[in-house]
C-alpha positions as CSV (number, residue, x, y, z in Angstrom):
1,X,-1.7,58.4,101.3
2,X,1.6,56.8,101.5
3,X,2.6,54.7,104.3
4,X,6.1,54.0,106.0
5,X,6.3,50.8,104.8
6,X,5.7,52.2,101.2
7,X,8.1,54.3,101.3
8,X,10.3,51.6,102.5
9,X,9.7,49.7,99.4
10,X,10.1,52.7,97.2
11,X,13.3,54.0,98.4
12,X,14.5,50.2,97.6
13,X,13.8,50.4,94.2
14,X,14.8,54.3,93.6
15,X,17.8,54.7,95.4
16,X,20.1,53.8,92.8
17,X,18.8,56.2,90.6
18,X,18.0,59.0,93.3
19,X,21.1,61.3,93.8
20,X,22.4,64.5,95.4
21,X,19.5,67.1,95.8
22,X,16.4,64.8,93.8
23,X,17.1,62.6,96.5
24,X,16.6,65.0,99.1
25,X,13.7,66.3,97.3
26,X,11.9,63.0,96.9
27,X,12.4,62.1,100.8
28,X,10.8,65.9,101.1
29,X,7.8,64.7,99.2
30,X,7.3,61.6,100.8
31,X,7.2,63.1,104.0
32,X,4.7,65.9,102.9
33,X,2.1,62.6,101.9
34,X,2.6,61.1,105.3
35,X,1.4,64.3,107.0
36,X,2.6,65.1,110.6
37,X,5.6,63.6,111.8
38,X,5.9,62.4,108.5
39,X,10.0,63.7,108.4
40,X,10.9,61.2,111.3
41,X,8.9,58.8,109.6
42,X,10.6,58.8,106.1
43,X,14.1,59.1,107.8
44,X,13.5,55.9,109.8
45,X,12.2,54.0,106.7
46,X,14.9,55.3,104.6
47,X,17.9,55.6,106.6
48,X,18.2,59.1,105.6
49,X,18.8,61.9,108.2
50,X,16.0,63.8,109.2
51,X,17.8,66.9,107.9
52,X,18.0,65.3,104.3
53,X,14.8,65.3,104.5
54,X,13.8,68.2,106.3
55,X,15.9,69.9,103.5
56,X,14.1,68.7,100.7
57,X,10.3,69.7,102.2
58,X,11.2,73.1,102.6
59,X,12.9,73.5,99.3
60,X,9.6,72.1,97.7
61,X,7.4,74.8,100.0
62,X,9.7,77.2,98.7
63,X,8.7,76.1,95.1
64,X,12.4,75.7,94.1
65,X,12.7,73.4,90.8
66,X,14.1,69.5,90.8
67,X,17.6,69.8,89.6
68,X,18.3,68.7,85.1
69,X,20.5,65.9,84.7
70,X,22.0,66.6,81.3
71,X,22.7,63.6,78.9
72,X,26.7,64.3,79.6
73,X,26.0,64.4,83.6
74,X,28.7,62.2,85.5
75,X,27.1,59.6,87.7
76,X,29.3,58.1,90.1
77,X,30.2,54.5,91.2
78,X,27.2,52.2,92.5
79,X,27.3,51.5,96.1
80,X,28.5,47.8,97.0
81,X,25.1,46.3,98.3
82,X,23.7,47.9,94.4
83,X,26.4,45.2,92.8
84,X,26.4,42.7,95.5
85,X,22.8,42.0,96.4
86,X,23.7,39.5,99.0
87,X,26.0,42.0,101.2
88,X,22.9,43.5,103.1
89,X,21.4,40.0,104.0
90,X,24.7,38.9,105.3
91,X,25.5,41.6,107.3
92,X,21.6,41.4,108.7
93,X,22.9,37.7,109.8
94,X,25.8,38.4,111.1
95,X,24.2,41.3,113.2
96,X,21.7,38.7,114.8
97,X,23.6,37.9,117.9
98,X,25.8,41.1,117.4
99,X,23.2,44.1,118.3
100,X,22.4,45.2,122.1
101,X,19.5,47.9,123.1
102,X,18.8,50.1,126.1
103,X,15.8,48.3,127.5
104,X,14.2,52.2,128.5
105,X,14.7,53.5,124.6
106,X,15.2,52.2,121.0
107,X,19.2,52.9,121.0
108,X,20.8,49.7,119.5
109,X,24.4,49.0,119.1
110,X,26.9,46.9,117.7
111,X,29.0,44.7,119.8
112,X,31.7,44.5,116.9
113,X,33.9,46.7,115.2
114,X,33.4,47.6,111.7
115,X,36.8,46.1,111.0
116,X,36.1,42.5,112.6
117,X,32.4,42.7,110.6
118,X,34.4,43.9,107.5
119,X,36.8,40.4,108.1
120,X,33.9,38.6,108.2
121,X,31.8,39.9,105.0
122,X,35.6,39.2,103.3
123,X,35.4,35.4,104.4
124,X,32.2,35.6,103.1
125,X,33.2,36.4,99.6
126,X,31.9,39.9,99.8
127,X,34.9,42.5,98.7
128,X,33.4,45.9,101.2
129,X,35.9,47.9,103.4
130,X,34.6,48.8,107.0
131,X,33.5,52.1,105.7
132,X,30.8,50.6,103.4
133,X,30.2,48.6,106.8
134,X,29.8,52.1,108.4
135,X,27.6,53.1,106.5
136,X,25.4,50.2,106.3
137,X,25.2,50.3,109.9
138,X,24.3,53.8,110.1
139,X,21.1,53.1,107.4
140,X,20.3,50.5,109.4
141,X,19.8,52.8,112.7
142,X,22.6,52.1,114.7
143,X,25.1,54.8,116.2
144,X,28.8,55.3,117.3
145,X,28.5,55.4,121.0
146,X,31.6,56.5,123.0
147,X,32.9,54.8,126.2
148,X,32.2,54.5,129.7
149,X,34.2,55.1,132.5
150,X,34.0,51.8,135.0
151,X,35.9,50.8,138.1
152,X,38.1,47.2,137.6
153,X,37.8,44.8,134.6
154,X,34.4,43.9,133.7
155,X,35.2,41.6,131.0
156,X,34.2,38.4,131.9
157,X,36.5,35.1,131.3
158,X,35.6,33.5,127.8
159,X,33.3,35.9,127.0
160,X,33.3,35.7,123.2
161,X,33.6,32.1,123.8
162,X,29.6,32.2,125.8
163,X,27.9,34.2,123.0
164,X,29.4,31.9,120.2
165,X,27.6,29.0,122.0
166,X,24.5,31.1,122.3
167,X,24.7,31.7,118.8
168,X,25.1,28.3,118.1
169,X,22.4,27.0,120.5
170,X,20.0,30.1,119.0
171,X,20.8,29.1,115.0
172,X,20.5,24.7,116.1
173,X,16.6,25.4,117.9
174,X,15.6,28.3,115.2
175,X,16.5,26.1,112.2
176,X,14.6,23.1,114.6
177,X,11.8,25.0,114.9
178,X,11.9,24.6,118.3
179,X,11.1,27.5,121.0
180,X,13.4,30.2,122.1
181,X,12.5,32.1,125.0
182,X,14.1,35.5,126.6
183,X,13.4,36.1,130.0
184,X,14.1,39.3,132.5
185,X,12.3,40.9,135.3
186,X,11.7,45.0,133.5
187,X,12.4,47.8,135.9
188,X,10.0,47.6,139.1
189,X,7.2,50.5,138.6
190,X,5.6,52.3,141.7
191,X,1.7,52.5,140.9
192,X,-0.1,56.2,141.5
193,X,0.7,59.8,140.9
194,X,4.2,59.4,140.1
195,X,6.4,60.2,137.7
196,X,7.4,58.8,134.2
197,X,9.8,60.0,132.3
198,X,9.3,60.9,128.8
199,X,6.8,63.3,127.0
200,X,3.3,63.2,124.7
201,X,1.2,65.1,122.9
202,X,-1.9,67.0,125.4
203,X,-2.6,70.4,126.0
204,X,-1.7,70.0,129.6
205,X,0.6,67.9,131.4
206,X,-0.3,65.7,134.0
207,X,0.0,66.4,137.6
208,X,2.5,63.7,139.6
209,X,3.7,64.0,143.5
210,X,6.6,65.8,144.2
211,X,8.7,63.0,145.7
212,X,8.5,59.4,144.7
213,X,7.9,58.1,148.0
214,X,7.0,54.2,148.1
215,X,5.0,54.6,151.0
216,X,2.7,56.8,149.4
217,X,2.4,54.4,146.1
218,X,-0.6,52.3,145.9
219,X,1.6,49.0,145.2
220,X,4.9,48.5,143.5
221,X,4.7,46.6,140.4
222,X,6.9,43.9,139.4
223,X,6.9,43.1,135.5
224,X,8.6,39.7,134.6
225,X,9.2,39.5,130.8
226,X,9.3,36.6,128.2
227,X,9.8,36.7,124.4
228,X,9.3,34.8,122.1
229,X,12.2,34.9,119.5
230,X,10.8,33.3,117.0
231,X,7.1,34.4,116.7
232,X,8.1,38.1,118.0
233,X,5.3,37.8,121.0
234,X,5.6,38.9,124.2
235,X,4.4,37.8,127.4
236,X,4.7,39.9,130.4
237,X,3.5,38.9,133.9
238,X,3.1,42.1,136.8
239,X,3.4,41.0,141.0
240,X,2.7,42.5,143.3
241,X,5.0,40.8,146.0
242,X,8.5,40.3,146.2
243,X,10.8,39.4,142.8
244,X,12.0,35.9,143.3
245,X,12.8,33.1,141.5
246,X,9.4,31.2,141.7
247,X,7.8,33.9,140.7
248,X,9.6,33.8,137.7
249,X,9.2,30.2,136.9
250,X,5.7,30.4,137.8
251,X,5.0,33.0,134.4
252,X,7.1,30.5,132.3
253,X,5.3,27.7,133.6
254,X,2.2,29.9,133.1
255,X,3.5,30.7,129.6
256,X,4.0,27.4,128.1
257,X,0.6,26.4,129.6
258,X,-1.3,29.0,127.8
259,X,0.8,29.6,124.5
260,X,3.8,27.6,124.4
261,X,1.8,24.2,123.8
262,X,-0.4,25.7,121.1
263,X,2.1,27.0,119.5
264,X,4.4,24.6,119.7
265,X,2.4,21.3,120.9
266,X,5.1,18.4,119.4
267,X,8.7,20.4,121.2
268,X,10.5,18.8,123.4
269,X,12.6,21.5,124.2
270,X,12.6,25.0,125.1
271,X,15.7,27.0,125.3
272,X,16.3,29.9,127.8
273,X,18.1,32.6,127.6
274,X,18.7,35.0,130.5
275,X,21.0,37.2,132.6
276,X,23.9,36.4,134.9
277,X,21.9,38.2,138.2
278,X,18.4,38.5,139.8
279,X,16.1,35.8,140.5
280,X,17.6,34.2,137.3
281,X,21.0,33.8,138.3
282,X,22.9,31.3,136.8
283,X,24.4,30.8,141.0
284,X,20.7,30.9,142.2
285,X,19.9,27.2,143.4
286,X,16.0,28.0,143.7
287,X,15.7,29.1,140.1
288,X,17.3,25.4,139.3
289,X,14.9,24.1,141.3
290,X,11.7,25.1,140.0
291,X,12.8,25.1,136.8
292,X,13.3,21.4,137.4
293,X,9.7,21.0,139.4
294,X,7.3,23.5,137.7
295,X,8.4,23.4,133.9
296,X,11.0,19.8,133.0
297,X,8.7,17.6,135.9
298,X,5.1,19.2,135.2
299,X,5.3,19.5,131.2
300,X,7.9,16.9,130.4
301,X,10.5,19.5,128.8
302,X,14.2,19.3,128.3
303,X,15.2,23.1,129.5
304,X,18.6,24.5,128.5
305,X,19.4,27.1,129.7
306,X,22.3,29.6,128.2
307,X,22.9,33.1,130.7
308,X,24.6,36.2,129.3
309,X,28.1,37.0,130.8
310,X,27.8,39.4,133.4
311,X,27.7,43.1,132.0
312,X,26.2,41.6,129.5
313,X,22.9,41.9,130.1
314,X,21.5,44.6,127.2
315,X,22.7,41.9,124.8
316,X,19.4,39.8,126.0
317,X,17.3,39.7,123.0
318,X,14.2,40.7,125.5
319,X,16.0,44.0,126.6
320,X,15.7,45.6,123.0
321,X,12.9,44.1,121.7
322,X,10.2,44.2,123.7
323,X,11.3,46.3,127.4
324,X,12.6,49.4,125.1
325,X,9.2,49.2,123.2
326,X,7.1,48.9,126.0
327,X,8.3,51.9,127.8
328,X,8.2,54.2,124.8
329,X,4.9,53.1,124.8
330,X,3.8,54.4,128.4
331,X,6.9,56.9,128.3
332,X,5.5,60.3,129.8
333,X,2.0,58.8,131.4
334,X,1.6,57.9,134.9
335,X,0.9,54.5,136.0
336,X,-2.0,55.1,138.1
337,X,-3.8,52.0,138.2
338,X,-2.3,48.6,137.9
339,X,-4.9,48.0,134.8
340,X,-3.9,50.9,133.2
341,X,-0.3,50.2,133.5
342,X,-1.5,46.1,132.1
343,X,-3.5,47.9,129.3
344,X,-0.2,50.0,127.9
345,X,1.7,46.7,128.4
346,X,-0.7,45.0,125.8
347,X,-1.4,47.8,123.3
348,X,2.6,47.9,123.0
349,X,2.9,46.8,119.1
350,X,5.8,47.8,116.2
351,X,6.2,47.7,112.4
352,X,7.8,44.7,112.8
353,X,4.5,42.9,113.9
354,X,5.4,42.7,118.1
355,X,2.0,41.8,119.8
356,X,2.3,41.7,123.9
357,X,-0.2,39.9,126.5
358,X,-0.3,40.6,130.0
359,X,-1.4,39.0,133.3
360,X,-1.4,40.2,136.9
361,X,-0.4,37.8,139.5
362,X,-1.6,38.6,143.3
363,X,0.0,35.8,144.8
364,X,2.6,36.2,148.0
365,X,6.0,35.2,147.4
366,X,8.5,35.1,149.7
367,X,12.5,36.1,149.5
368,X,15.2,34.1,151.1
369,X,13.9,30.7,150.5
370,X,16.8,28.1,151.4
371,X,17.7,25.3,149.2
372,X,19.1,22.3,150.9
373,X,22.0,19.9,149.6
374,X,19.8,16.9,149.3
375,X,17.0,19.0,147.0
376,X,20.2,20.4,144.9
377,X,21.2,16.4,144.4
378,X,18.1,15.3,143.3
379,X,18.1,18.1,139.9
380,X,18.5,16.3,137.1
381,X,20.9,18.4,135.5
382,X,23.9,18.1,132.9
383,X,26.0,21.3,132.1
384,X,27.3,21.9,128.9
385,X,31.4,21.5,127.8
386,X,31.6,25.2,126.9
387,X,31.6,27.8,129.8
388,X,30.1,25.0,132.7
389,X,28.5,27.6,135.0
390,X,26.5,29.8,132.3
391,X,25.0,26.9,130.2
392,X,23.4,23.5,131.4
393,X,20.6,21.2,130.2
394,X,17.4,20.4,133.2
395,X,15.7,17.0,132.1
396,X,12.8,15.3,133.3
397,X,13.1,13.1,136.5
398,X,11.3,10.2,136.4
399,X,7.7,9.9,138.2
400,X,6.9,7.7,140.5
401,X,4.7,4.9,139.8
402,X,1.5,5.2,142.6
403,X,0.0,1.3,143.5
């Protein structure tokens, strides 16, 4: 039996010669081998619609015969990324620091317009128009998605300016080999009978209180997130407490002890990216702090740290690839149990070879915790020359020598 990533590779090699209905008709018969849910399966590994191929399955149960191509048969023009096999590979770069998702689902969009990516294919030798670009997009599994309504301005001063130097700081550490982390705190969970949205397959849906009452729940849980960019892992760290910076320097700190030295054991940096708000806040003097005491002090690390411009947030690499993924994963199920809510954190895998670990963390943290002007003083820490207040380097202060 075929598999999606088969099917992948076949449409790859067929689609040049795979027109009109024999196309449809093909994606129909793939999807018949792959059994149940096999339509979705084929349209997401093929960038068909699902009605392409729905089409073609039922005209083959109907018995209906593959259309003759006649030896005087008119076949049009080739698509551009058949006579330009670089287009596809260029656009996937381009599209790194471009795409955004909804943390809760697998929506992805674009943050440029087809007619700024078609610009930049043309400076990259590549002759397309930003309707080949739409349709690209489109097989890739992105969508047009309309506007929203929003009170004031929300556009940020220099902006574009902040994700061209993440770009740049991103492209400098990958081609380094040298770690990237995302970090974000997911949306906090209330543990027991409760209810989560989404749907799965059972003959009889689950039972959940009426009203989501916290002071019925058994505990709220707090996930903090961090991805890996460059291996794909995740690494996701549930409180029980309050959501504060130290306990969000404590699972990077806890992190880099466990993983990040294996896996990188010569690296003297580690790059950070995060949002603009919550107990990672590029104005929050205690995350500083502890960045400076429990990661650049403890482990020796240089730690620069590059924050999204606010409203920016979905553009965090973490919020697409692993939050959206992790609650599809337990979408529909009650979290009942904190070790059943840590067990759907870890299965959470994709085609694209994702692997999650999870750890619970009892201990009591505390909110308001005040930062003097001395402590603040003491950071050893540099900001950068583009956009001062969302980028700046922590480096190690020296130790003191004991007698």
């Amino acid at each position: 039996m075929s598999t999606q990533e088969e099917v992948r590779e076949k449409y790859s090699l067929l689609k040049s010669h795979l027109k009109g209905r024999l196309r449809s008709l093909w994606a129909g018969a793939e999807a018949a081998a792959l059994g149940r849910g096999g339509i979705k399966r084929v349209a997401e590994a093929t960038g068909l619609s699902c009605a392409t191929v729905s089409s073609g399955l039922h005209k083959l149960r109907a018995g209906e015969p593959p259309p003759r191509y006649g030896p005087h048969r008119k076949c049009g023009p080739k698509f551009s990324e058949d006579k330009d096999p670089t287009l596809i590979p260029d656009l996937e770069q381009l599209l790194l620091d471009e795409v955004a998702g909804n943390p809760m689902t697998q929506d992805k969009w674009v943050r440029s317009s087809t007619h700024k990516l078609r610009d930049r294919l043309r400076e990259k030798g590549h002759s397309v128009g930003h309707c080949t670009v739409y349709r690209l997009l489109k097989q890739m599994g992105f969508r047009l998605r309309g506007n929203k309504k929003r009170r004031g301005d929300s556009r940020a001063p220099g902006r574009d300016g902040q994700f061209q130097h993440i770009a740049s700081q991103r492209k400098a550490f990958s081609e380094a080999g040298l770690p990237i982390l995302s970090v974000d705190t997911k949306h906090k969970e209330l543990i027991g009978d409760f209810l989560n949205r989404g749907k799965v397959w059972c003959k009889h849906a689950a039972e959940v209180n009426e009203h989501d009452f916290t002071s019925t729940a058994k505990c709220r849980a707090i996930p903090f997130g961090i991805y890996d960019v460059l291996r794909n892992e995740g690494h996701v760290t549930v409180g029980v407490s309050n959501d504060t910076p130290e306990f969000a320097v404590n699972a990077i700190a806890q992190w880099w002890n466990q993983d990040g030295m294996v896996a990188y054991p010569q690296a003297p940096e580690l790059l950070i990216f995060a949002d603009c708000g919550g107990t990672n806040a590029y104005r929050c003097k205690a995350w500083k702090l502890h960045l400076q005491e429990k990661l650049c002090d403890r482990f020796g690390l240089l730690v620069p740290v590059c924050h999204y411009p606010p409203g920016c947030s979905k553009w965090n690499p973490i919020e697409c690839r692993l939050f959206s993924q992790i609650s599809i994963n337990w979408a529909g199920r009650p979290l009942k149990s904190l070790n059943l809510m840590l067990g759907y954190i870890r299965g959470t895998t994709t085609s694209t070879g994702l692997t999650v670990k999870a750890y619970l963390d009892v201990n009591t943290y505390h909110r308001g915790q005040k930062i003097s002007r001395e402590e603040m003083d003491r950071l050893h820490l540099k900001r950068h020359d583009i956009c001062p207040e969302w980028n700046y380097t922590l480096s190690p202060r020296p130790q003191p020598i004991h007698r």
